[in-house]
C-alpha positions as CSV (number, residue, x, y, z in Angstrom):
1,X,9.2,14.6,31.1
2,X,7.7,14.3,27.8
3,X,6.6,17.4,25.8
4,X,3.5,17.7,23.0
5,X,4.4,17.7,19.9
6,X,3.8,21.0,17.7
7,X,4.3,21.6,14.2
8,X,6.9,24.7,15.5
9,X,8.8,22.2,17.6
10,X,8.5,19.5,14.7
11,X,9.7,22.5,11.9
12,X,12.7,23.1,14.3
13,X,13.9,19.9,14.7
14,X,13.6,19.5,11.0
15,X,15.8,22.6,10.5
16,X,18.4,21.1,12.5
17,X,18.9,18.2,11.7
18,X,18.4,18.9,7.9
19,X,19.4,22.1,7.7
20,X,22.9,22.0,7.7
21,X,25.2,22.9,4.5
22,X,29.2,23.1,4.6
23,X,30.4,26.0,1.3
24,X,32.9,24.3,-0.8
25,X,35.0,26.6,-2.9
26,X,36.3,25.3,-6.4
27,X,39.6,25.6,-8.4
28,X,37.5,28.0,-10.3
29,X,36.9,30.3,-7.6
30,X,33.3,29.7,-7.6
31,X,31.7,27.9,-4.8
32,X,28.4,25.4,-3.8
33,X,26.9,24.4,-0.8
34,X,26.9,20.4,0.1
35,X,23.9,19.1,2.6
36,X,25.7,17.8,5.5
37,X,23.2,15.3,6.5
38,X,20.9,13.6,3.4
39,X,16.9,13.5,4.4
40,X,16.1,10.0,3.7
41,X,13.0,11.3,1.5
42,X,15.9,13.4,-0.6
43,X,17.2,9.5,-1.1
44,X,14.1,7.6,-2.4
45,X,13.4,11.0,-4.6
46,X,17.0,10.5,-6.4
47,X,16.5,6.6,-6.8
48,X,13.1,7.2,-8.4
49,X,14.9,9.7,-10.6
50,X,17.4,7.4,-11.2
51,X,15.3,4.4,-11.8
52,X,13.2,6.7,-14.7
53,X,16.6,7.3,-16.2
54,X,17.6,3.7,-16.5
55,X,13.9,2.9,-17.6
56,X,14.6,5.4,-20.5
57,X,17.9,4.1,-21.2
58,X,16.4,0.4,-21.5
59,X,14.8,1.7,-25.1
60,X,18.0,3.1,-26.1
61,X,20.4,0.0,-25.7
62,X,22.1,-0.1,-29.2
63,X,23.5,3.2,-27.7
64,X,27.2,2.4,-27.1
65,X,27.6,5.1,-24.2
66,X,24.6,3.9,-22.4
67,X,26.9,2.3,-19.3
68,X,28.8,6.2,-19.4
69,X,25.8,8.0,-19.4
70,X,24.1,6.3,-16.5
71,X,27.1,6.6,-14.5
72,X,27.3,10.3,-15.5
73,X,23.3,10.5,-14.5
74,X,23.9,9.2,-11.0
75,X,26.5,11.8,-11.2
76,X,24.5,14.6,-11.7
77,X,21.6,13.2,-9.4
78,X,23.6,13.5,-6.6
79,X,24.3,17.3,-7.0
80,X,20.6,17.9,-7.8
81,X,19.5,16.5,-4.9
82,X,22.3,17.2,-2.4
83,X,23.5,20.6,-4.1
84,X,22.0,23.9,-4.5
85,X,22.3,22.8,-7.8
86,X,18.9,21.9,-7.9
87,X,18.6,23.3,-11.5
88,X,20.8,20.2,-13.4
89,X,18.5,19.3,-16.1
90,X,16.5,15.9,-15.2
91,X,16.7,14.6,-18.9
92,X,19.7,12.0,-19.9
93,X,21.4,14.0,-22.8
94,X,21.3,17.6,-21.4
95,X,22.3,16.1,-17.7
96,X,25.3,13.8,-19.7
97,X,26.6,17.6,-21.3
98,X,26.8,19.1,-17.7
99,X,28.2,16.4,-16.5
100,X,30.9,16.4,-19.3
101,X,31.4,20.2,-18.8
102,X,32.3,19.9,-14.8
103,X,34.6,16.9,-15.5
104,X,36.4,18.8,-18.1
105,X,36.9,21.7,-16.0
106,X,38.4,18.9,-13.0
107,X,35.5,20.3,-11.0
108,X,33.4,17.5,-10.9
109,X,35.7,15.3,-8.4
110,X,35.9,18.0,-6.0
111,X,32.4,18.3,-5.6
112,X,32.1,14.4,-4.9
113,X,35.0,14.5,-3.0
114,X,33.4,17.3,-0.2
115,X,30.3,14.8,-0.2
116,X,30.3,13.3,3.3
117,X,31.3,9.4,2.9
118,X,28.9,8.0,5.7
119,X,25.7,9.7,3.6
120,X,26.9,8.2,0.7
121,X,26.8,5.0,2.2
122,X,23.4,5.8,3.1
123,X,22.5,5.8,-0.7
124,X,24.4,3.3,-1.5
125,X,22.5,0.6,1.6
126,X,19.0,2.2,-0.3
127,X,20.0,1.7,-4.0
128,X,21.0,-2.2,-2.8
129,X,17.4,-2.8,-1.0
130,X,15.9,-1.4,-4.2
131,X,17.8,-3.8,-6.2
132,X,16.6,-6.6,-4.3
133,X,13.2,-5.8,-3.8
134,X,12.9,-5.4,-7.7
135,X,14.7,-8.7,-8.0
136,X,12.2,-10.3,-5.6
137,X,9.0,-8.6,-7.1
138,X,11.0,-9.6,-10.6
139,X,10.6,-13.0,-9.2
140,X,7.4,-13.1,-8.3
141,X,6.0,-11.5,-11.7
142,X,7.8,-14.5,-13.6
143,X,5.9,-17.0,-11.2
144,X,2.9,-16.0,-11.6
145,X,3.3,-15.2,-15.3
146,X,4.5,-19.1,-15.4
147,X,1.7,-20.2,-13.7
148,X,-0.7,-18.0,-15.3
149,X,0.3,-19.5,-18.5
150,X,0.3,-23.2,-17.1
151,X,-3.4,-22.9,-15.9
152,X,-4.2,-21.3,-19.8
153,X,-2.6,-24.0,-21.4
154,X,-4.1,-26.6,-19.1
155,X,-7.6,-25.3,-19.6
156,X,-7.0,-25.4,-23.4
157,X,-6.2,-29.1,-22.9
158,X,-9.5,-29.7,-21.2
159,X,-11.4,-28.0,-23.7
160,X,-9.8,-30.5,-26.0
Protein backbone atom coordinates (compact mmCIF):
# COMPACT_ATOMS: atom_id res chain seq x y z
CA UNK A 1 0.00 0.00 0.00
CA UNK A 2 1.29 3.30 -0.92
CA UNK A 3 2.17 5.91 1.72
CA UNK A 4 2.05 10.09 1.30
CA UNK A 5 4.91 11.58 0.93
CA UNK A 6 6.29 14.02 3.74
CA UNK A 7 9.23 16.07 3.83
CA UNK A 8 10.25 13.81 7.28
CA UNK A 9 9.91 10.65 5.31
CA UNK A 10 11.62 12.39 2.08
CA UNK A 11 14.69 13.91 4.76
CA UNK A 12 15.02 10.27 5.89
CA UNK A 13 15.31 8.57 2.86
CA UNK A 14 17.74 11.23 1.90
CA UNK A 15 19.93 10.50 4.96
CA UNK A 16 20.15 7.09 4.03
CA UNK A 17 20.86 6.81 1.03
CA UNK A 18 23.29 9.77 1.09
CA UNK A 19 24.37 9.76 4.36
CA UNK A 20 26.77 7.19 4.47
CA UNK A 21 30.71 7.81 4.99
CA UNK A 22 33.43 4.96 5.48
CA UNK A 23 36.89 6.80 7.86
CA UNK A 24 39.94 6.13 6.08
CA UNK A 25 43.10 6.45 8.10
CA UNK A 26 46.40 7.69 6.41
CA UNK A 27 50.18 6.73 6.56
CA UNK A 28 50.23 9.87 8.52
CA UNK A 29 48.00 8.91 11.18
CA UNK A 30 45.45 11.32 10.32
CA UNK A 31 42.21 10.33 8.90
CA UNK A 32 39.06 11.53 6.31
CA UNK A 33 35.76 10.47 5.74
CA UNK A 34 34.88 9.18 1.95
CA UNK A 35 30.94 9.50 0.87
CA UNK A 36 30.03 6.00 0.14
CA UNK A 37 27.38 6.78 -2.28
CA UNK A 38 27.95 10.22 -4.60
CA UNK A 39 24.41 12.43 -4.83
CA UNK A 40 24.05 12.88 -8.41
CA UNK A 41 23.65 16.79 -7.80
CA UNK A 42 27.28 16.50 -5.78
CA UNK A 43 28.24 15.26 -9.64
CA UNK A 44 26.93 18.03 -11.93
CA UNK A 45 28.27 20.64 -8.96
CA UNK A 46 32.04 19.19 -9.53
CA UNK A 47 31.65 19.15 -13.46
CA UNK A 48 30.50 22.80 -13.37
CA UNK A 49 33.48 23.37 -11.16
CA UNK A 50 35.54 21.58 -13.28
CA UNK A 51 34.28 23.00 -16.56
CA UNK A 52 35.05 26.90 -14.91
CA UNK A 53 38.55 25.53 -14.23
CA UNK A 54 39.20 24.47 -17.76
CA UNK A 55 37.44 27.73 -19.05
CA UNK A 56 40.14 29.63 -17.00
CA UNK A 57 42.83 27.49 -18.13
CA UNK A 58 41.74 28.13 -21.92
CA UNK A 59 43.35 31.95 -21.35
CA UNK A 60 46.36 30.53 -19.88
CA UNK A 61 47.45 28.09 -22.73
CA UNK A 62 51.16 29.21 -23.30
CA UNK A 63 51.32 27.80 -19.67
CA UNK A 64 53.37 24.59 -20.10
CA UNK A 65 51.77 22.68 -16.95
CA UNK A 66 48.31 23.47 -18.04
CA UNK A 67 47.55 19.46 -18.99
CA UNK A 68 49.24 18.80 -15.02
CA UNK A 69 47.27 21.19 -13.47
CA UNK A 70 43.88 20.22 -14.82
CA UNK A 71 44.56 16.70 -13.93
CA UNK A 72 45.66 17.86 -10.43
CA UNK A 73 42.17 20.12 -10.39
CA UNK A 74 40.01 17.05 -11.05
CA UNK A 75 42.08 15.78 -8.33
CA UNK A 76 41.29 18.04 -5.83
CA UNK A 77 37.58 18.31 -7.03
CA UNK A 78 36.98 15.02 -6.20
CA UNK A 79 37.95 15.36 -2.40
CA UNK A 80 36.07 18.68 -2.24
CA UNK A 81 33.08 17.30 -3.23
CA UNK A 82 33.22 13.71 -1.97
CA UNK A 83 35.53 14.52 1.20
CA UNK A 84 35.04 16.39 4.36
CA UNK A 85 37.50 18.23 2.70
CA UNK A 86 35.16 20.60 1.59
CA UNK A 87 37.64 23.49 2.37
CA UNK A 88 40.33 22.74 -0.79
CA UNK A 89 40.63 26.10 -2.36
CA UNK A 90 38.32 26.35 -5.65
CA UNK A 91 41.06 28.52 -7.55
CA UNK A 92 43.65 26.61 -10.01
CA UNK A 93 47.08 27.70 -8.45
CA UNK A 94 46.29 27.35 -4.60
CA UNK A 95 44.22 23.92 -5.43
CA UNK A 96 47.48 22.74 -7.81
CA UNK A 97 49.84 23.47 -4.30
CA UNK A 98 47.54 21.17 -2.24
CA UNK A 99 47.46 18.89 -4.59
CA UNK A 100 51.30 18.83 -4.82
CA UNK A 101 51.52 18.75 -0.94
CA UNK A 102 49.25 15.34 -0.56
CA UNK A 103 51.20 13.68 -3.49
CA UNK A 104 54.37 14.48 -1.91
CA UNK A 105 53.46 13.23 1.30
CA UNK A 106 52.20 9.60 -0.83
CA UNK A 107 48.81 10.51 0.69
CA UNK A 108 47.05 11.53 -2.26
CA UNK A 109 46.74 7.90 -3.84
CA UNK A 110 45.32 6.48 -0.82
CA UNK A 111 42.67 8.76 -0.69
CA UNK A 112 41.64 7.89 -4.37
CA UNK A 113 42.34 4.52 -3.75
CA UNK A 114 39.38 4.31 -0.75
CA UNK A 115 37.06 6.12 -3.43
CA UNK A 116 34.50 3.50 -4.29
CA UNK A 117 35.15 2.39 -8.14
CA UNK A 118 31.40 2.02 -9.28
CA UNK A 119 30.82 5.97 -8.09
CA UNK A 120 33.62 6.91 -9.93
CA UNK A 121 32.28 5.45 -12.87
CA UNK A 122 29.33 7.37 -12.23
CA UNK A 123 31.40 10.61 -12.85
CA UNK A 124 33.14 9.34 -15.33
CA UNK A 125 29.41 8.16 -17.58
CA UNK A 126 28.49 12.22 -16.60
CA UNK A 127 31.75 13.92 -17.61
CA UNK A 128 31.39 11.80 -21.21
CA UNK A 129 27.50 13.11 -21.76
CA UNK A 130 28.84 16.56 -21.00
CA UNK A 131 31.43 16.18 -23.54
CA UNK A 132 29.06 15.32 -26.04
CA UNK A 133 26.39 17.52 -25.38
CA UNK A 134 29.00 20.42 -25.67
CA UNK A 135 30.28 18.77 -28.89
CA UNK A 136 26.71 18.72 -30.23
CA UNK A 137 25.65 22.29 -29.04
CA UNK A 138 29.46 23.07 -30.43
CA UNK A 139 28.01 21.85 -33.56
CA UNK A 140 25.13 23.53 -33.78
CA UNK A 141 26.65 27.11 -32.81
CA UNK A 142 29.07 26.58 -35.96
CA UNK A 143 25.88 25.99 -38.16
CA UNK A 144 24.17 28.54 -37.38
CA UNK A 145 27.15 30.94 -37.18
CA UNK A 146 27.75 29.43 -40.99
CA UNK A 147 24.56 30.19 -41.94
CA UNK A 148 24.19 33.27 -40.27
CA UNK A 149 27.08 34.50 -42.12
CA UNK A 150 25.84 32.99 -45.60
CA UNK A 151 22.44 34.90 -45.35
CA UNK A 152 24.77 38.39 -44.42
CA UNK A 153 26.82 37.86 -47.25
CA UNK A 154 23.96 36.88 -49.55
CA UNK A 155 22.02 40.04 -48.57
CA UNK A 156 25.14 42.08 -49.22
CA UNK A 157 25.09 40.57 -52.79
CA UNK A 158 21.54 41.71 -53.36
CA UNK A 159 22.10 45.08 -52.15
CA UNK A 160 24.74 45.05 -54.87
Amino acid sequence: MSKQLTITKLNNEYKKQFGGQKKITLKTGDYLYVQTVFKKTSIQKLILDYQTILEEARTNLSDANVLKDLSFAYYMLLLRHFTNLDNIPIELAPMVAVCEKLIDLDILEDILASFPAEELVKINEQLRLVEENSRSIGEQWGEMMAAAAGNKTNRGNQNE
